[in-house]
DRENTORKOL-3810 file (N, C-alpha, C; in nm, 4 decimals):
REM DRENTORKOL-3810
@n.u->-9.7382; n.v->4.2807; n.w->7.4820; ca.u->-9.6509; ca.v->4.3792; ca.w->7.4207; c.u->-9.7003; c.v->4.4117; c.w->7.2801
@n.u->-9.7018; n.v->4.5418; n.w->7.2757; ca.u->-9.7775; ca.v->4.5653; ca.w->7.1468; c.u->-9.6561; c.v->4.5817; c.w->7.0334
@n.u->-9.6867; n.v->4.5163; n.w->6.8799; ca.u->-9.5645; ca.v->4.4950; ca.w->6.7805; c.u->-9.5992; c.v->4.5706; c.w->6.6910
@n.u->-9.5506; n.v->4.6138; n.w->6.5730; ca.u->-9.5896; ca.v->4.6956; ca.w->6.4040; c.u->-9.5622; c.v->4.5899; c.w->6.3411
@n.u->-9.6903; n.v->4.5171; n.w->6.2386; ca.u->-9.6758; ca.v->4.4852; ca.w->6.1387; c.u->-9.6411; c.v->4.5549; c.w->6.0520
@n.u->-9.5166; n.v->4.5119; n.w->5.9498; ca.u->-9.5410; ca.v->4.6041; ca.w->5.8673; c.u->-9.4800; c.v->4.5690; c.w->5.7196
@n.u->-9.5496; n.v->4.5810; n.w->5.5900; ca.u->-9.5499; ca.v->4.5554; ca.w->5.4677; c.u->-9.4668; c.v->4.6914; c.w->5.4167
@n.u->-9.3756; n.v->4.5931; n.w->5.3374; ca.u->-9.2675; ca.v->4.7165; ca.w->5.2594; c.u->-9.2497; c.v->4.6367; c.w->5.1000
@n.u->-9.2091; n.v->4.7173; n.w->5.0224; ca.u->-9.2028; ca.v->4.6993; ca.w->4.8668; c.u->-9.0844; c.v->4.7724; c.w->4.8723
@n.u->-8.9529; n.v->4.6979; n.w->4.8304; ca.u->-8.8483; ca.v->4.7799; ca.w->4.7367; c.u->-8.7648; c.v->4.7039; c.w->4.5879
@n.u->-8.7538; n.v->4.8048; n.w->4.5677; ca.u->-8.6995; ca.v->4.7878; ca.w->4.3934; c.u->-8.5177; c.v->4.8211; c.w->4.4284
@n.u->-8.4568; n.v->4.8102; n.w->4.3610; ca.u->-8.3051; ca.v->4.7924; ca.w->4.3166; c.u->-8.2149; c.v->4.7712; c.w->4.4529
@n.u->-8.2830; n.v->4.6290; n.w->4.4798; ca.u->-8.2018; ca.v->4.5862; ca.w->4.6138; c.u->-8.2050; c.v->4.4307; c.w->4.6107
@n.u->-8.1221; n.v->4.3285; n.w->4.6013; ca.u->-8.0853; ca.v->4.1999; ca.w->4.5801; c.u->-8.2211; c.v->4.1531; c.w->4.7326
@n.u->-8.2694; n.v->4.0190; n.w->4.7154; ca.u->-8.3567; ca.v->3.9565; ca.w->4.8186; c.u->-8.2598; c.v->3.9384; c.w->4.9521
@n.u->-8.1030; n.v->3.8643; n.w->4.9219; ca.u->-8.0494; ca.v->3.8748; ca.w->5.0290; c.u->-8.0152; c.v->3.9983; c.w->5.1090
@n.u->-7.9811; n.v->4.0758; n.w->5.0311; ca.u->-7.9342; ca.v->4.2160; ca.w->5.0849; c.u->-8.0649; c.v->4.2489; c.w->5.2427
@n.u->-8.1819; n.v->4.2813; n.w->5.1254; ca.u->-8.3123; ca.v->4.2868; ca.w->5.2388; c.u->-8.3034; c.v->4.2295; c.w->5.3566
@n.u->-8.2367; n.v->4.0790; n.w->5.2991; ca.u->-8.3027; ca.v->3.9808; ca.w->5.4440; c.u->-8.1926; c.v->4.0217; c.w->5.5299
@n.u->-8.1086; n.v->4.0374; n.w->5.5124; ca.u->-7.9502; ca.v->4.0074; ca.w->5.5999; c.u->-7.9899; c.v->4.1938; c.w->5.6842
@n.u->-8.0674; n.v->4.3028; n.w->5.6135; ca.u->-8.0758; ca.v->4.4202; ca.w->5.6980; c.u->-8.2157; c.v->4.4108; c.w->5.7837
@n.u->-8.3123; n.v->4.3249; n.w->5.7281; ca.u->-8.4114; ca.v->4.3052; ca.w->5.8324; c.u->-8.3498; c.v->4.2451; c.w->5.9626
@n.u->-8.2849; n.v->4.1439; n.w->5.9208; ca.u->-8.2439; ca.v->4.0406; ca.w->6.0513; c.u->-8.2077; c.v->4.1133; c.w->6.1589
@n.u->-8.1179; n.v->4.2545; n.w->6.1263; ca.u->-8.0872; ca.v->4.3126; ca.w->6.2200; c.u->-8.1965; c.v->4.3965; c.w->6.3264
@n.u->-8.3342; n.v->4.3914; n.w->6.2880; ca.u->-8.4183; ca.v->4.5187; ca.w->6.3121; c.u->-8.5436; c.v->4.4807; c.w->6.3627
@n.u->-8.6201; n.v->4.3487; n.w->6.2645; ca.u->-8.7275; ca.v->4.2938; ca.w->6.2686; c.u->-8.7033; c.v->4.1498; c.w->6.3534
@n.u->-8.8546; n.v->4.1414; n.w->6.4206; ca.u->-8.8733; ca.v->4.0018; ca.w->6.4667; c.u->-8.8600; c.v->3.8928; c.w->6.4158
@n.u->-8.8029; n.v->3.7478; n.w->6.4529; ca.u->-8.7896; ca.v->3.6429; ca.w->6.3706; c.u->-8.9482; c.v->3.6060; c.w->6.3300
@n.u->-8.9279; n.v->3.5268; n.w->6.2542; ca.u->-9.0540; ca.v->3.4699; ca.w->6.1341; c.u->-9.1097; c.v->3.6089; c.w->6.0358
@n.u->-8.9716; n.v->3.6664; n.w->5.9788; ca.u->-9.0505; ca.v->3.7895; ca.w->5.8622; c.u->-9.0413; c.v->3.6810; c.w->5.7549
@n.u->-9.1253; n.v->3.7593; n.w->5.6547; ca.u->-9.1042; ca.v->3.6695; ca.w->5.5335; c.u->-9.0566; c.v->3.7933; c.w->5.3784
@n.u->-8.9694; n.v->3.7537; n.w->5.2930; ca.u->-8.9517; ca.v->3.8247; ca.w->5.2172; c.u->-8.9469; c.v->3.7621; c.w->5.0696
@n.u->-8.9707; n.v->3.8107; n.w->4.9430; ca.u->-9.0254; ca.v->3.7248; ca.w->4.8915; c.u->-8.9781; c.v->3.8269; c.w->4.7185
@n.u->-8.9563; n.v->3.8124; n.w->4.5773; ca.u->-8.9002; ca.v->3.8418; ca.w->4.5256; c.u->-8.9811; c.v->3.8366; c.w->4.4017
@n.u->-9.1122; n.v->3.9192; n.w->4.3458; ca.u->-9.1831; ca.v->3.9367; ca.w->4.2760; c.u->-9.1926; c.v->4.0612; c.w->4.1762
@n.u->-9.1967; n.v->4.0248; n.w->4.0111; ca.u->-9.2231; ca.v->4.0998; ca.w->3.8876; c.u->-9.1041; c.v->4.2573; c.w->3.9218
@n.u->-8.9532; n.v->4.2051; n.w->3.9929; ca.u->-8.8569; ca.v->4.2840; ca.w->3.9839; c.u->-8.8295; c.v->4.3555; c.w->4.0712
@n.u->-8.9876; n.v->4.3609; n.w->4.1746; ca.u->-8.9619; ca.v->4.3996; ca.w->4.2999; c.u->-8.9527; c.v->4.3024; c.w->4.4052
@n.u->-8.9325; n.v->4.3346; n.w->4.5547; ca.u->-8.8602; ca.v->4.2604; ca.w->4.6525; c.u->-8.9795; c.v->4.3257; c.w->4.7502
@n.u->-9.0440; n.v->4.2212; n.w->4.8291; ca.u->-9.1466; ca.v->4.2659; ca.w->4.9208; c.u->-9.1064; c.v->4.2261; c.w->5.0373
@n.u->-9.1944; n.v->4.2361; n.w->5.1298; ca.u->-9.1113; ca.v->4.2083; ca.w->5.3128; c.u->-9.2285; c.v->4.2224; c.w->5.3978
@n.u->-9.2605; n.v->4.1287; n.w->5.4662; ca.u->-9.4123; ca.v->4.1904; ca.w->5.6020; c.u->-9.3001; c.v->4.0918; c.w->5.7071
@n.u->-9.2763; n.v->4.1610; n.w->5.7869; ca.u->-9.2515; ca.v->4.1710; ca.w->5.9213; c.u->-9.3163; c.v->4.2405; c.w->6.0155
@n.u->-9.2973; n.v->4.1925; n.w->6.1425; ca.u->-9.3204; ca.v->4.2730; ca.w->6.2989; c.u->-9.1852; c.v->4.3390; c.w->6.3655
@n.u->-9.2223; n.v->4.4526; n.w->6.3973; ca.u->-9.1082; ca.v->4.5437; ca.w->6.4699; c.u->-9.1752; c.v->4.5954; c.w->6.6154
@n.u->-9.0643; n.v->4.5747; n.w->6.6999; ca.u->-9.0831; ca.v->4.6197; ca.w->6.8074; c.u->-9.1682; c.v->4.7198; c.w->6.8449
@n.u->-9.1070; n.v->4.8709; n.w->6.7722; ca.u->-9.1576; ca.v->4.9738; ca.w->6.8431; c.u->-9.1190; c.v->5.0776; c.w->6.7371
@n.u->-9.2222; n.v->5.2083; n.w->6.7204; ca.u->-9.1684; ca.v->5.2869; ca.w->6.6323; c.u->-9.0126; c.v->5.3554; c.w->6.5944
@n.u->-8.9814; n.v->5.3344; n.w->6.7180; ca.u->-8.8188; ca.v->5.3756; ca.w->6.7303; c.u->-8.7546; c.v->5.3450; c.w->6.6406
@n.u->-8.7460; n.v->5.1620; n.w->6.6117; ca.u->-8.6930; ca.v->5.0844; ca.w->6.5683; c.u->-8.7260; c.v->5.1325; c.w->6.4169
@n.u->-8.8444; n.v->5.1479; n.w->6.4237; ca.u->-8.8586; ca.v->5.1321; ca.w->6.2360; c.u->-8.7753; c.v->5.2915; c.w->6.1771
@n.u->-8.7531; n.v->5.3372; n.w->6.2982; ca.u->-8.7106; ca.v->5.4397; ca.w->6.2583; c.u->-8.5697; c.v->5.4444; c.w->6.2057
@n.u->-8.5085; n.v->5.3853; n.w->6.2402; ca.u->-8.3465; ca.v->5.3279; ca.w->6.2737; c.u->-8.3802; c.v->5.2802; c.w->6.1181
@n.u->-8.4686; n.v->5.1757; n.w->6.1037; ca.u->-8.4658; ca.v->5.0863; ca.w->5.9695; c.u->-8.4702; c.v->5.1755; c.w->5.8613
@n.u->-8.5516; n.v->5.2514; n.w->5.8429; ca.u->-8.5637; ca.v->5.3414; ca.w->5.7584; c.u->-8.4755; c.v->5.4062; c.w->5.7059
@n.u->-8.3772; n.v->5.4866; n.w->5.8662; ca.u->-8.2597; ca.v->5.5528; ca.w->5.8283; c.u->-8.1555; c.v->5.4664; c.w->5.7628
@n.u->-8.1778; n.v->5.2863; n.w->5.7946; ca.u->-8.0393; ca.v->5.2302; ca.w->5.6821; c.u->-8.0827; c.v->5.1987; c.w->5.5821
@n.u->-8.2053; n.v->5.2309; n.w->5.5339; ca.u->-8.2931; ca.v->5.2143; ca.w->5.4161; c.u->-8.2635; c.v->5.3126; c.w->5.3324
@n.u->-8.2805; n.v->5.4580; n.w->5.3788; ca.u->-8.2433; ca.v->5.5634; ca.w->5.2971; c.u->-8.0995; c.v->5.5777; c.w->5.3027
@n.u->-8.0085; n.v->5.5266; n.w->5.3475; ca.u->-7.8999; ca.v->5.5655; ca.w->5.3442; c.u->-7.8412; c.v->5.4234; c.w->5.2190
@n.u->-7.8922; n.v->5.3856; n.w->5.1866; ca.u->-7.8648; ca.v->5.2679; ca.w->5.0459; c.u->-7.9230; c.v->5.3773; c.w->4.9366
@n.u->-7.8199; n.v->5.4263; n.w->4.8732; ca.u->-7.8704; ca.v->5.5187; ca.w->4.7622; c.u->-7.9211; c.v->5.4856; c.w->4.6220
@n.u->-7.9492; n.v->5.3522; n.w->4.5943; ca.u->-7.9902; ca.v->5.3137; ca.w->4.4568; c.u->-8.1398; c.v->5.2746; c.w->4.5251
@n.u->-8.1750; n.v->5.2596; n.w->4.6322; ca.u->-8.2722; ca.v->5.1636; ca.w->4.6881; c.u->-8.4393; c.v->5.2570; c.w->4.6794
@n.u->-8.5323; n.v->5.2389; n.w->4.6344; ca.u->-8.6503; ca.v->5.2595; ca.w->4.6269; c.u->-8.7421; c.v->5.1926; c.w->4.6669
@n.u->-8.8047; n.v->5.2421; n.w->4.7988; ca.u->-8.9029; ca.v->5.1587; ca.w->4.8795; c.u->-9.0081; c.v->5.2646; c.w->4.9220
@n.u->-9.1035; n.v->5.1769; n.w->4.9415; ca.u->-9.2138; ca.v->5.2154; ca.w->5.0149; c.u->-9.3054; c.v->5.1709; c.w->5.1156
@n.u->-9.3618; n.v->5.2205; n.w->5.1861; ca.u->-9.4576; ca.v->5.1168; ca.w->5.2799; c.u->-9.6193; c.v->5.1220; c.w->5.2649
@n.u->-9.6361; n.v->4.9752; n.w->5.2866; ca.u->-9.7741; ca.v->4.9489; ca.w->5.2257; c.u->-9.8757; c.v->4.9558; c.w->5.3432
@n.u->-9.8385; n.v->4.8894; n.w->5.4337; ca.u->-9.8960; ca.v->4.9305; ca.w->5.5569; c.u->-9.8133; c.v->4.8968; c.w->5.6579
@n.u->-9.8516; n.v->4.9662; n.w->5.8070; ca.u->-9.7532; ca.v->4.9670; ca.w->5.9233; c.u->-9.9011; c.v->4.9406; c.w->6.0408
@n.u->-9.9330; n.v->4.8718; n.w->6.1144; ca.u->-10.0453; ca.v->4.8767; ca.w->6.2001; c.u->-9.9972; c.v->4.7775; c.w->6.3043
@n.u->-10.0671; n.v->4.8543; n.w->6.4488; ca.u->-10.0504; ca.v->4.7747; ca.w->6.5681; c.u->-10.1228; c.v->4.6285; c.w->6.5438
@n.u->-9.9871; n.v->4.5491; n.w->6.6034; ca.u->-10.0933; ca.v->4.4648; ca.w->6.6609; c.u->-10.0714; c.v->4.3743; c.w->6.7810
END
């Protein structure tokens, strides 16, 4: 079964907040991690669908500023 790694960076969002909305979306063993003010994240996701869904509760947190660093099959 093919998965998306995928590396994200966001700013004005608490570490738990992140983890408790990955849990819902991403595969177990992500790791997230809380560096120079920003909040980073590499997880595996199912299927593009999914990241799609993530995204939409990503942008729908209106203080939240993220980006993605990379997304690749693997």
């Amino acid at each position: 079964m093919r998965m998306l790694l995928v590396k994200l960076e966001c700013r004005k969002i608490a570490v738990e907040e992140l983890v408790e909305l990955l849990s819902d979306y991403a595969e177990l063993g992500f790791r997230v991690w809380l560096y120079d003010k920003k909040v980073y994240a590499i997880f595996k996701i199912s299927s593009m669908s999914v990241l799609k869904q993530l995204i939409d509760k990503l942008n729908a947190i209106h203080h939240l500023k993220f980006k993605f660093y990379r997304i690749e099959e693997v």
